[in-house]
Jmol script that loads the backbone (N, CA, C; Angstrom):
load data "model"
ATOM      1  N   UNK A   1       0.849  -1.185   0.000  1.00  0.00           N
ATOM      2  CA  UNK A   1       0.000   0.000   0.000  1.00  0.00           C
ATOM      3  C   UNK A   1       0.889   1.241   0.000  1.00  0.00           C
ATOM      4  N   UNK A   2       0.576   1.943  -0.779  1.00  0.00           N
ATOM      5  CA  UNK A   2       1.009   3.150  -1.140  1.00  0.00           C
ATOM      6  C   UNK A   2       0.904   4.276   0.084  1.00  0.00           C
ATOM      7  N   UNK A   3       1.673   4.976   0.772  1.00  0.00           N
ATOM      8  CA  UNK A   3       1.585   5.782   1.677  1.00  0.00           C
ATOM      9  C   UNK A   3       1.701   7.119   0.557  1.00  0.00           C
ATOM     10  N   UNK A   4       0.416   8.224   1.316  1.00  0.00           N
ATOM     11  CA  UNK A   4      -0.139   9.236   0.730  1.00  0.00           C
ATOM     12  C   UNK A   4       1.177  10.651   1.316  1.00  0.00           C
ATOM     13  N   UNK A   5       1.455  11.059   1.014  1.00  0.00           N
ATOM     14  CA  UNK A   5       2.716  12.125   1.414  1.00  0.00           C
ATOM     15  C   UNK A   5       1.610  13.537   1.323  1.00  0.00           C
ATOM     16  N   UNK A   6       1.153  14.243   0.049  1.00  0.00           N
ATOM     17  CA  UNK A   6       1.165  15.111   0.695  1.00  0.00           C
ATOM     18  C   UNK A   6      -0.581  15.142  -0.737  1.00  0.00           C
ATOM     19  N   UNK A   7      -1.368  15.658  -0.428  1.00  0.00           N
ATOM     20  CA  UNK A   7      -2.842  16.450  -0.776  1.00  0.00           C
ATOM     21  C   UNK A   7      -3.187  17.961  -1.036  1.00  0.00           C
ATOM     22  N   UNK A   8      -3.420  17.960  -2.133  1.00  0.00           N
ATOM     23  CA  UNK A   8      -3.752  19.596  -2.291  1.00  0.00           C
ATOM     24  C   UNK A   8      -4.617  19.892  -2.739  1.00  0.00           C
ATOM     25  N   UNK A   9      -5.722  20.975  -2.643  1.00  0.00           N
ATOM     26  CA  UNK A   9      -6.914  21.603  -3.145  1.00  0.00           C
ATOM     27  C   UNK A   9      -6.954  21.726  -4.876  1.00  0.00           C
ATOM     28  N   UNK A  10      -7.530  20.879  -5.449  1.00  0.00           N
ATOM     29  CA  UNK A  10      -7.747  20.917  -7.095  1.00  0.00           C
ATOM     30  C   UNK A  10      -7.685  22.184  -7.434  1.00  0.00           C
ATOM     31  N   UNK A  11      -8.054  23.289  -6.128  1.00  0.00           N
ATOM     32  CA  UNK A  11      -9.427  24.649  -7.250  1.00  0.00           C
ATOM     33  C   UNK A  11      -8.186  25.815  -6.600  1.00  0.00           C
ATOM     34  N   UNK A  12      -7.860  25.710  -5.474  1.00  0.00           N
ATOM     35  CA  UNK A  12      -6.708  26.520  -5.163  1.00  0.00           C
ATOM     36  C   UNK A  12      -5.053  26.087  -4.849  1.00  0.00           C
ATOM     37  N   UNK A  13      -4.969  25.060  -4.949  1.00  0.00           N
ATOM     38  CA  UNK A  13      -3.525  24.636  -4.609  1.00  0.00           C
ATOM     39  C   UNK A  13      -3.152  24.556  -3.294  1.00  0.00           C
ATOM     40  N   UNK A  14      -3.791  25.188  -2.652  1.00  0.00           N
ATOM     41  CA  UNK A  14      -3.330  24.878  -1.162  1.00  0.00           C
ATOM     42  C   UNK A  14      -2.844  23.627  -0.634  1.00  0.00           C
ATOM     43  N   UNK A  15      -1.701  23.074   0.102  1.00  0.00           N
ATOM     44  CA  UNK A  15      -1.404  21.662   0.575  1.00  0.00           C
ATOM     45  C   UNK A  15      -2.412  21.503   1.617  1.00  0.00           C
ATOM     46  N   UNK A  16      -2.879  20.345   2.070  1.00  0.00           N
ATOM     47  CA  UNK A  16      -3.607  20.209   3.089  1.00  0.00           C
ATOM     48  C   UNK A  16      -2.771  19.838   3.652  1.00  0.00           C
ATOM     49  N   UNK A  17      -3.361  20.107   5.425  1.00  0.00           N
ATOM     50  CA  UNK A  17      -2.459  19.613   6.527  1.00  0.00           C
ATOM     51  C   UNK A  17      -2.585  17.996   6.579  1.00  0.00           C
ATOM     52  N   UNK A  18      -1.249  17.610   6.904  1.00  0.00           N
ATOM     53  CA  UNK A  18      -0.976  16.030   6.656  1.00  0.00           C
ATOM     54  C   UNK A  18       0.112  15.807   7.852  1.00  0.00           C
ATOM     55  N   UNK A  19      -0.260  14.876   8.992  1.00  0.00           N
ATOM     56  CA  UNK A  19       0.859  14.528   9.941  1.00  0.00           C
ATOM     57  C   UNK A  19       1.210  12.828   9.735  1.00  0.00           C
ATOM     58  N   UNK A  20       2.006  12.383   9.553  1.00  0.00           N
ATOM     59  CA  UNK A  20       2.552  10.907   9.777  1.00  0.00           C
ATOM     60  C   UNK A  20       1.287  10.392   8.504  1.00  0.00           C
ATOM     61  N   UNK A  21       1.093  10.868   7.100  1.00  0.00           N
ATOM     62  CA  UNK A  21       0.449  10.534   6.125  1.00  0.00           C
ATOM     63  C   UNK A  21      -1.412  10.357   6.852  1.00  0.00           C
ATOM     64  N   UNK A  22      -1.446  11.108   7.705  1.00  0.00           N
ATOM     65  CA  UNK A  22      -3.235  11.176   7.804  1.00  0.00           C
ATOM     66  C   UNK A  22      -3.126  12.469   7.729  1.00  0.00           C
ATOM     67  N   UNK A  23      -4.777  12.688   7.299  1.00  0.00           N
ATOM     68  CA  UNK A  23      -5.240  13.831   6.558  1.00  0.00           C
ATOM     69  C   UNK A  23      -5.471  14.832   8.309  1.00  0.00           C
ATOM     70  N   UNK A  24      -5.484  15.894   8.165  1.00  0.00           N
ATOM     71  CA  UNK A  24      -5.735  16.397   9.818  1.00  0.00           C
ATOM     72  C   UNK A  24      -6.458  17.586   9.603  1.00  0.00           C
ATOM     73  N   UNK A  25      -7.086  17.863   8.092  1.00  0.00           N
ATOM     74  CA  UNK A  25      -8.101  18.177   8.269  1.00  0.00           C
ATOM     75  C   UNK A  25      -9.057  17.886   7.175  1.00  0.00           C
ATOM     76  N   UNK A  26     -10.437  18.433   6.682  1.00  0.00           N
ATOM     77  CA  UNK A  26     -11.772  17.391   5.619  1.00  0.00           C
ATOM     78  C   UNK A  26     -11.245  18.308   4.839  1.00  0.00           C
ATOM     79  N   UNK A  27     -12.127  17.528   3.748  1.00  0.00           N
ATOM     80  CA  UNK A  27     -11.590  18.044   2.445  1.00  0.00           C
ATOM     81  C   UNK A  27     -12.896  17.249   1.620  1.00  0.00           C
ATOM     82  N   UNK A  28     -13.431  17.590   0.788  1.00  0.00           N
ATOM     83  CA  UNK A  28     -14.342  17.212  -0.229  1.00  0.00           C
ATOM     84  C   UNK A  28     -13.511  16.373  -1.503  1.00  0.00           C
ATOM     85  N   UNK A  29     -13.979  15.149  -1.602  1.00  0.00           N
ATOM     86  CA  UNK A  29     -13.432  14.482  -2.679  1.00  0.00           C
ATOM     87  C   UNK A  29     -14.695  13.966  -3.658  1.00  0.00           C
ATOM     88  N   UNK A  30     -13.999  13.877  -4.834  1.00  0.00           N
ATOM     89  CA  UNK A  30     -15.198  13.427  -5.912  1.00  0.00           C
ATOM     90  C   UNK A  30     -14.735  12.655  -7.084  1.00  0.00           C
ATOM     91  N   UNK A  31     -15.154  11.500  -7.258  1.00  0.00           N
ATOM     92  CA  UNK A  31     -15.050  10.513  -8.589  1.00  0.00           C
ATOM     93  C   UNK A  31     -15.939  10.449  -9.231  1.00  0.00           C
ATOM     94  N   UNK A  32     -15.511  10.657 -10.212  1.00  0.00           N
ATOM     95  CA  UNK A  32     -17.100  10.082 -11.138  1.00  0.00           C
ATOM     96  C   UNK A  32     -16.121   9.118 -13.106  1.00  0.00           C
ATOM     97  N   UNK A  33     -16.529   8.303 -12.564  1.00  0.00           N
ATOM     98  CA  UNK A  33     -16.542   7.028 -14.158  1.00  0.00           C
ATOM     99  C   UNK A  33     -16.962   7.849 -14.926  1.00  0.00           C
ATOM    100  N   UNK A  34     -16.878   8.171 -16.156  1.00  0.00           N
ATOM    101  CA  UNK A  34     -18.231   8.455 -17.056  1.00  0.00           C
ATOM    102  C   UNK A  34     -18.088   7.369 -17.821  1.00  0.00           C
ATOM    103  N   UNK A  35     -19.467   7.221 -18.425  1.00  0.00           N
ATOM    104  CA  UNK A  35     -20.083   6.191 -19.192  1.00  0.00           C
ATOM    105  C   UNK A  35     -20.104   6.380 -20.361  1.00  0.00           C
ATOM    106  N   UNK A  36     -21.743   5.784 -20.643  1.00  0.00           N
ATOM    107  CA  UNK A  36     -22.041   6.109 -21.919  1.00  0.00           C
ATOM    108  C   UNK A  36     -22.467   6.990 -22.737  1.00  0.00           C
ATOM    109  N   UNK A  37     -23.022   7.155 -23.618  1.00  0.00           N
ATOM    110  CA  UNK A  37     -23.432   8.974 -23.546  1.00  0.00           C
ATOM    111  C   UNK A  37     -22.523  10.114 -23.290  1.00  0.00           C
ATOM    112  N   UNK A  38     -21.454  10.001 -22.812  1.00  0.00           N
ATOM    113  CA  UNK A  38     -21.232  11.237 -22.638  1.00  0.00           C
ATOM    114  C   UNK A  38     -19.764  11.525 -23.119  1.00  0.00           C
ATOM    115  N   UNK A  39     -19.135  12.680 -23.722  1.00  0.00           N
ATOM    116  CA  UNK A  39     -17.849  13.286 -24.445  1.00  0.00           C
ATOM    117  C   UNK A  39     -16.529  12.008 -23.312  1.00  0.00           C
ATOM    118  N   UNK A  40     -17.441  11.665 -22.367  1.00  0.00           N
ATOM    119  CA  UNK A  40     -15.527  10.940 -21.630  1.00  0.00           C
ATOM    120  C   UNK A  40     -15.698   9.812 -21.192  1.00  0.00           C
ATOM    121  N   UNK A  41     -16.099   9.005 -22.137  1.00  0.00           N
ATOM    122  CA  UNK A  41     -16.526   7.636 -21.701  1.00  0.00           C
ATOM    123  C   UNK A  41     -15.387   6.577 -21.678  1.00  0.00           C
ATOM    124  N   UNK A  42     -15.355   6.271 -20.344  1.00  0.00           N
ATOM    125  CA  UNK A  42     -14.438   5.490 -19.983  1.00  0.00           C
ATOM    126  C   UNK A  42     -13.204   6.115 -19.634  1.00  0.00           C
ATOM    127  N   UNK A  43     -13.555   6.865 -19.115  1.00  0.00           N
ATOM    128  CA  UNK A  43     -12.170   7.712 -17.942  1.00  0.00           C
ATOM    129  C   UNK A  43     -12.826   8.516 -16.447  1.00  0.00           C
ATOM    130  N   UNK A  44     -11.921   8.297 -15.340  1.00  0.00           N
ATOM    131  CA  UNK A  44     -12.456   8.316 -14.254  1.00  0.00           C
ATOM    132  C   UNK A  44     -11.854   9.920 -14.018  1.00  0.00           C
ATOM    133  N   UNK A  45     -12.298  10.513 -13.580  1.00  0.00           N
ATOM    134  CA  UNK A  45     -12.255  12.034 -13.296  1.00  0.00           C
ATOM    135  C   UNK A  45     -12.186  12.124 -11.467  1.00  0.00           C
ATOM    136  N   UNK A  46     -11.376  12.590 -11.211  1.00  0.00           N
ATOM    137  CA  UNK A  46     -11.108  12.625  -9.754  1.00  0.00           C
ATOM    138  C   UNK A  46     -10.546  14.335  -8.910  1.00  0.00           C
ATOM    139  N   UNK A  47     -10.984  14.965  -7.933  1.00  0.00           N
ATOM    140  CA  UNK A  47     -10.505  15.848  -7.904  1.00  0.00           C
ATOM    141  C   UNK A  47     -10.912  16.132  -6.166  1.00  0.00           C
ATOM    142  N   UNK A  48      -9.934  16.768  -5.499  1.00  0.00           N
ATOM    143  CA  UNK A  48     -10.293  17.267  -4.010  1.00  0.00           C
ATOM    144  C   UNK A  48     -10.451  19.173  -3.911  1.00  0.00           C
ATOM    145  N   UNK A  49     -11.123  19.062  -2.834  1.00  0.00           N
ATOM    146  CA  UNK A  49     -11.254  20.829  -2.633  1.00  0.00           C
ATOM    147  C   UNK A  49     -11.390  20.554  -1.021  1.00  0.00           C
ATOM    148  N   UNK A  50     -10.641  21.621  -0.652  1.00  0.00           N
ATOM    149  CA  UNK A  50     -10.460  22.334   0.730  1.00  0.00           C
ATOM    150  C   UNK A  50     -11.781  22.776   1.229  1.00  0.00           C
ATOM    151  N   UNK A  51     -11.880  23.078   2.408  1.00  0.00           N
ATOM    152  CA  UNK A  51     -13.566  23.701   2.241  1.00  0.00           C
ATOM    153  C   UNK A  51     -13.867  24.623   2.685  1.00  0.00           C
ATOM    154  N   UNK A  52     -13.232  25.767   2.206  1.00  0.00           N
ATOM    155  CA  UNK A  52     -12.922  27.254   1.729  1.00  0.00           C
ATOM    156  C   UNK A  52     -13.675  26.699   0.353  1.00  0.00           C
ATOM    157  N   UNK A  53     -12.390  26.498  -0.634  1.00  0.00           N
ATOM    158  CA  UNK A  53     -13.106  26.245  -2.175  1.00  0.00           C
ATOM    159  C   UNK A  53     -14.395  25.579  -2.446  1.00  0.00           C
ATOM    160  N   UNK A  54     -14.807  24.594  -1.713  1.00  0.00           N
ATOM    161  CA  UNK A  54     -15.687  23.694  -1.424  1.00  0.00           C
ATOM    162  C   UNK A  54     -17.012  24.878  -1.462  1.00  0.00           C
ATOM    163  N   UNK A  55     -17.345  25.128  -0.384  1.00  0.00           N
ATOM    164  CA  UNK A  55     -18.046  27.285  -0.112  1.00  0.00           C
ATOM    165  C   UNK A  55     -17.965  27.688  -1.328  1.00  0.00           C
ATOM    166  N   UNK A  56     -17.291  28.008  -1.895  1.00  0.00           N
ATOM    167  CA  UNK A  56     -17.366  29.393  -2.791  1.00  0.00           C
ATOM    168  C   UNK A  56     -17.511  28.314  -4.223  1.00  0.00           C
ATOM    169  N   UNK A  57     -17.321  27.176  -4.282  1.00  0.00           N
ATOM    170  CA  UNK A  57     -17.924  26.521  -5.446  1.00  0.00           C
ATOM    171  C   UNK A  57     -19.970  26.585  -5.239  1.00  0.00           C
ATOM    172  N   UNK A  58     -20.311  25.609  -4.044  1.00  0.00           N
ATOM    173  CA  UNK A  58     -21.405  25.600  -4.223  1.00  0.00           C
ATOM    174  C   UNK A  58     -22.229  27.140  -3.886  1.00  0.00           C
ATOM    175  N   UNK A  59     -21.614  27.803  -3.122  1.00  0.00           N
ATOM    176  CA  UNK A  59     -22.437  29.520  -2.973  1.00  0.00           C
ATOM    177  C   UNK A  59     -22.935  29.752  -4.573  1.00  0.00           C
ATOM    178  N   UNK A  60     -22.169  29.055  -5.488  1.00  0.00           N
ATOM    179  CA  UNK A  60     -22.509  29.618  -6.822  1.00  0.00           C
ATOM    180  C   UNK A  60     -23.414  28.783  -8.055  1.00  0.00           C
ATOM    181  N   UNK A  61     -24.171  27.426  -6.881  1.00  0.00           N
ATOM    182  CA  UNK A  61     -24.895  26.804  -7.640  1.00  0.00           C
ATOM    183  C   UNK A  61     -26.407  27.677  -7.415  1.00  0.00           C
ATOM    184  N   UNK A  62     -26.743  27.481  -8.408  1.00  0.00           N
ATOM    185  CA  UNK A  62     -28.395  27.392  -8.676  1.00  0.00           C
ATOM    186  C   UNK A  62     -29.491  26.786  -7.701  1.00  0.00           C
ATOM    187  N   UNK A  63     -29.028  25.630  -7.822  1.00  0.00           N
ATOM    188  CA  UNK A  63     -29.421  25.010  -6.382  1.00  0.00           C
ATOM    189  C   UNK A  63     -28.571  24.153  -5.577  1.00  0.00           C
ATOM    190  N   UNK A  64     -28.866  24.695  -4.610  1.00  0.00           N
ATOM    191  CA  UNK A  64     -27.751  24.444  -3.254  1.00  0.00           C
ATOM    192  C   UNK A  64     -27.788  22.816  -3.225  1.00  0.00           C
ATOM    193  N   UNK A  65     -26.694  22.158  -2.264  1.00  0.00           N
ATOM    194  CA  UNK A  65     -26.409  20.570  -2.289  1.00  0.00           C
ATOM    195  C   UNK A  65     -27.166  20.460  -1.268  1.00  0.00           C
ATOM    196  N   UNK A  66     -28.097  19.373  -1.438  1.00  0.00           N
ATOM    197  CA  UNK A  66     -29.209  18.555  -0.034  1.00  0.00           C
ATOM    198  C   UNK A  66     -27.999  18.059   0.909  1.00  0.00           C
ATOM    199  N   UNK A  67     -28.143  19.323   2.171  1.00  0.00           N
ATOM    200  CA  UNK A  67     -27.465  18.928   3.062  1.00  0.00           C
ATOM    201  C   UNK A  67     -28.046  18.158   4.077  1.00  0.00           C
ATOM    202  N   UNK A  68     -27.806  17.194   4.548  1.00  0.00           N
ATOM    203  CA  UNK A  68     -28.591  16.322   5.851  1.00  0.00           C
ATOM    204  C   UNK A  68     -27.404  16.298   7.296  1.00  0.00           C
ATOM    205  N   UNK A  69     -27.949  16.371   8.384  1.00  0.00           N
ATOM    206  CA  UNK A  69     -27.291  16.193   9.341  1.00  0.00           C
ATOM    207  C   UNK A  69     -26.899  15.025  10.130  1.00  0.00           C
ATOM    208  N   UNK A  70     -25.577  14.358  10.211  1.00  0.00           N
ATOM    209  CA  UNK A  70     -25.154  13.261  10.529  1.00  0.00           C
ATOM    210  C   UNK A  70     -25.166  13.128  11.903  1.00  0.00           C
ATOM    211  N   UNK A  71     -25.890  12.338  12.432  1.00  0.00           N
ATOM    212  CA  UNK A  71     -25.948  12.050  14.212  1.00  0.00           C
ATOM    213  C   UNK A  71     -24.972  10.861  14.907  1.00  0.00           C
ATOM    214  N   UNK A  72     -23.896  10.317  13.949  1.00  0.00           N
ATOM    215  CA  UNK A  72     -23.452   9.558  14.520  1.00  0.00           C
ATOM    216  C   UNK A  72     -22.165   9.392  13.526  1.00  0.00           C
ATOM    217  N   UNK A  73     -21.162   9.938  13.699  1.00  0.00           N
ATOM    218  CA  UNK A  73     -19.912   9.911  12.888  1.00  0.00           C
ATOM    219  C   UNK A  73     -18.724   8.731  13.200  1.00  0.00           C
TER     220      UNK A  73
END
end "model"
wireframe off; spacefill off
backbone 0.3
color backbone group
């Protein structure tokens, strides 16, 4: 297994904080396959954001992400 060294924000570059290869603080991650139908079929698209960038991406959707509240982490 591959040990992770160091993580940075896709949208600003920022390094995230990283002690002894764990993450020490969240960060929004996202994969998506695409399929069929669409211009990138059959390549996996992957990207992280800080959540500063994370904020100021969705402040600028149309409609906001269905947030739900987690009672047991």
């Amino acid at each position: 297994m591959q040990k992770i060294e160091k993580i940075s924000c896709n949208m600003c570059g920022r390094e995230l904080k990283m002690e002894n290869g764990i993450l020490k603080e969240d960060a929004f991650e996202a994969k998506k396959q695409w399929g069929y139908f669409s211009k990138k079929d059959a390549f996996l698209h992957s990207f992280v954001l800080c959540e500063d960038c994370y904020d100021r991406l969705t402040e600028r959707f149309q409609i906001p992400p269905v947030i739900t509240e987690v009672t047991e982490l």
